[in-house]
C-alpha positions, -999 to 999 in steps of 0.1 A, spaced: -312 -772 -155 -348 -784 -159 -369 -781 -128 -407 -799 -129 -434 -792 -107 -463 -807 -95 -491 -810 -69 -513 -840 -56 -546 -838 -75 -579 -854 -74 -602 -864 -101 -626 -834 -87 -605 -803 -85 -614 -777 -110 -588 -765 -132 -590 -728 -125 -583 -734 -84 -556 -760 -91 -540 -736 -118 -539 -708 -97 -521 -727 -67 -495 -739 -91 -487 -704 -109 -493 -684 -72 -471 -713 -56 -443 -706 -83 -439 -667 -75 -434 -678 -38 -404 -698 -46 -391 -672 -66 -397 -643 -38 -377 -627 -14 -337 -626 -3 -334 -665 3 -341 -666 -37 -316 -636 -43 -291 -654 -25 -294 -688 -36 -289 -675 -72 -257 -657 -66 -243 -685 -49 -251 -708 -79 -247 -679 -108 -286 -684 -119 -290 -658 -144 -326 -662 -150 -354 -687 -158 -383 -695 -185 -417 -709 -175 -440 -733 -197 -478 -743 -179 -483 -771 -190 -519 -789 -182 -531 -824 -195 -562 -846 -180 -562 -879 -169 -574 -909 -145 -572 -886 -118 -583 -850 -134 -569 -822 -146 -527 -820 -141 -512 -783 -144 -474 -784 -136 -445 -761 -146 -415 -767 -165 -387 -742 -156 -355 -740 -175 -330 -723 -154 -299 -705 -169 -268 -705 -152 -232 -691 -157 -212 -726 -151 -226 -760 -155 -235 -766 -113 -217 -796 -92 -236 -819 -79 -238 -806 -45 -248 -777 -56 -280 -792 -74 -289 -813 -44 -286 -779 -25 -312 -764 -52 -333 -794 -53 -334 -787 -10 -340 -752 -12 -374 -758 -41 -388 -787 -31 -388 -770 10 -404 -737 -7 -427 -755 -36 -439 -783 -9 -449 -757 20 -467 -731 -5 -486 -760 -19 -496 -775 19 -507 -733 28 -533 -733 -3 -549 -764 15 -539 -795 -13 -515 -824 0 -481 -822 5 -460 -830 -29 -438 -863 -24 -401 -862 -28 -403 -886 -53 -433 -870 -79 -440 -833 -64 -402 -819 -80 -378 -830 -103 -343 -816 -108 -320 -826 -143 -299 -813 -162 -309 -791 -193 -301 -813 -224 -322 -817 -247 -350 -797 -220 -361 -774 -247 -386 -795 -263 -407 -791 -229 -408 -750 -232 -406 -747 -271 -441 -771 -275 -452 -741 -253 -447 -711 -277 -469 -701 -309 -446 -714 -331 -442 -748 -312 -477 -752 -311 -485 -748 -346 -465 -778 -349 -480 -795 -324 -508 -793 -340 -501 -811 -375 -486 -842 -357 -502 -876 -360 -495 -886 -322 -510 -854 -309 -542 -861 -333 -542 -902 -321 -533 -893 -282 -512 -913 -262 -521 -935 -234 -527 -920 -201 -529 -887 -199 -544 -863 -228 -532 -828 -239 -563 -802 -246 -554 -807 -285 -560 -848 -282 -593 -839 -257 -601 -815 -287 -595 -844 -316 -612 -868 -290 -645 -846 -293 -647 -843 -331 -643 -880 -336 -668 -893 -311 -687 -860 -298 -684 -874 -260 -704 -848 -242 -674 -852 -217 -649 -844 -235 -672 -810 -243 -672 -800 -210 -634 -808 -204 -629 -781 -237 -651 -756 -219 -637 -760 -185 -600 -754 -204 -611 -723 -223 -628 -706 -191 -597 -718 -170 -567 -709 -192 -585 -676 -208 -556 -648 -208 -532 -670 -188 -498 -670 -205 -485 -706 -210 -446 -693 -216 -432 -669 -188 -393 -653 -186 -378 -640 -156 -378 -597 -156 -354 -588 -186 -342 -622 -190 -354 -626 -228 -338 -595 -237 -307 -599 -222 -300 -632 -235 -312 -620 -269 -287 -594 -268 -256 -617 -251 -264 -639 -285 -279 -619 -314 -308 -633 -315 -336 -607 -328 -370 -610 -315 -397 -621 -335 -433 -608 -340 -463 -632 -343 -467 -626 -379 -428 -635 -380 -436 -666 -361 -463 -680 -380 -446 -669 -413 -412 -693 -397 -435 -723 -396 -427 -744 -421 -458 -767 -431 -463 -794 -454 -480 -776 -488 -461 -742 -476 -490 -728 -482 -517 -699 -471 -552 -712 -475 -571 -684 -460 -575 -661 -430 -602 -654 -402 -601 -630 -378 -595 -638 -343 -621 -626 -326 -647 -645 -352 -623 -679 -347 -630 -673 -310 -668 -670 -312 -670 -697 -334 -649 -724 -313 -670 -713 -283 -702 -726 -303 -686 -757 -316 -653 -767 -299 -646 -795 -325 -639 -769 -352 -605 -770 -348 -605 -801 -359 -633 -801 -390 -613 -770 -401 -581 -796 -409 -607 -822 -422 -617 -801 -443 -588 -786 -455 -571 -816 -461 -596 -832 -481 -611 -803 -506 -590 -772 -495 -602 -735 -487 -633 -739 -503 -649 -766 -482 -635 -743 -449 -653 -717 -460 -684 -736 -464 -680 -749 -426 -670 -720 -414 -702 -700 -431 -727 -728 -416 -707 -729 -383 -716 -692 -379 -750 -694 -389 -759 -715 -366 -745 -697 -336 -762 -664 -348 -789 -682 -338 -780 -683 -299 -774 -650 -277 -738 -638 -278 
């Protein structure tokens, strides 16, 4: 089953309070013995979290897509009985932390799990890597903008904006884990299929891009400072890539860090 979850937003709220409420929210609707019960009765053996947070019209828009696993595919009573029993938790934690009450209608959605995937796997390293390389993610869509189009929107018309949407993410999101499993869930379902866990290097390695190809490396911690100093590098970095290869990313990279040598760290 896919479960999303939102809360009512205004175009003032700052990301790191409204994040919080959604992720602290969460962990109340997944606490205590009405949660153990409910997921014997139903044979939930465990979940996976993707954040996911775009801005739009009315601000920033964190909300939570949770795959749930369960033993038997559920009757429909029983999903209108676990629709009930998150929308009654999810609604009252979200009224407690002083926001709106969520509608019926927008605040939770309950389906079933085809094809649900796509919504946790954009989530992970290797999703996003190609995520990143898309045209439509580049272009944006209409309405509502990921932090990779805010990002492109930046480097092609340096709104100052857009700038302070990038650094509002960065301070916001710093540390926050976007993909979350339920307490030995990953391992255990790992195990039930054979399925060995990958590293990063693995990951990054698995991706499979265009020119197959390793232009170069830079270290994270430098890639960090330098985005801080100039959040459209992302995007000059594939620019320049794309049109004269490693060489011309070195040269960008080499003036990018020049220049913020010459501010305080």
């Amino acid at each position: 089953m896919l479960l999303t979850l939102t809360m009512p937003h205004d175009y003032g709220d700052r990301l790191k309070l409204t994040r919080e409420v959604v992720s602290n929210s969460w962990r109340k609707c997944i606490a205590g013995g009405a949660w153990e019960k409910i997921k014997m009765e139903l044979g939930i053996q465990g979940c996976c979290r993707a954040l996911e947070v775009t801005h739009g019209a009315n601000g920033w828009h964190p909300h939570l897509h949770v795959l749930l696993f369960t033993a038997l595919p559920l009757a429909e009573g029983h999903k209108a009985d676990l629709w009930a029993f998150f929308y009654k938790r999810w609604s009252d934690a979200i009224v407690a932390a002083g926001y709106r009450k969520p509608s019926p209608e927008h605040g939770l959605c309950l389906c079933d799990g085809e094809g649900a995937g796509e919504y946790v796997t954009k989530m992970t390293k290797q999703g996003l890597a190609q995520e990143v390389g898309r045209s439509d993610t580049k272009e944006g869509r209409a309405g509502s903008r990921s932090i990779l189009q805010i990002i492109e929107g930046y480097r092609r018309h340096h709104l100052e904006c857009d700038r302070r949407l990038i650094m509002e993410w960065l301070a916001s999101t710093y540390g926050v884990k976007q993909l979350t499993w339920s307490n030995g869930f990953r391992k255990r379902l790992a195990q039930r299929y054979q399925v060995a866990e990958q590293l990063d290097l693995d990951i990054v390695q698995d991706v499979k891009h265009p020119a197959d190809e390793l232009l170069g490396e830079i270290s994270g911690a430098m890639w960090d400072r330098l985005v801080d100093f100039n959040p459209s590098l992302p995007g000059l970095v594939v620019d320049a890539a794309e049109k004269s290869g490693w060489p011309a990313v070195e040269r960008l990279l080499w003036r990018t860090s020049a220049g913020s040598r010459k501010i305080p760290p």
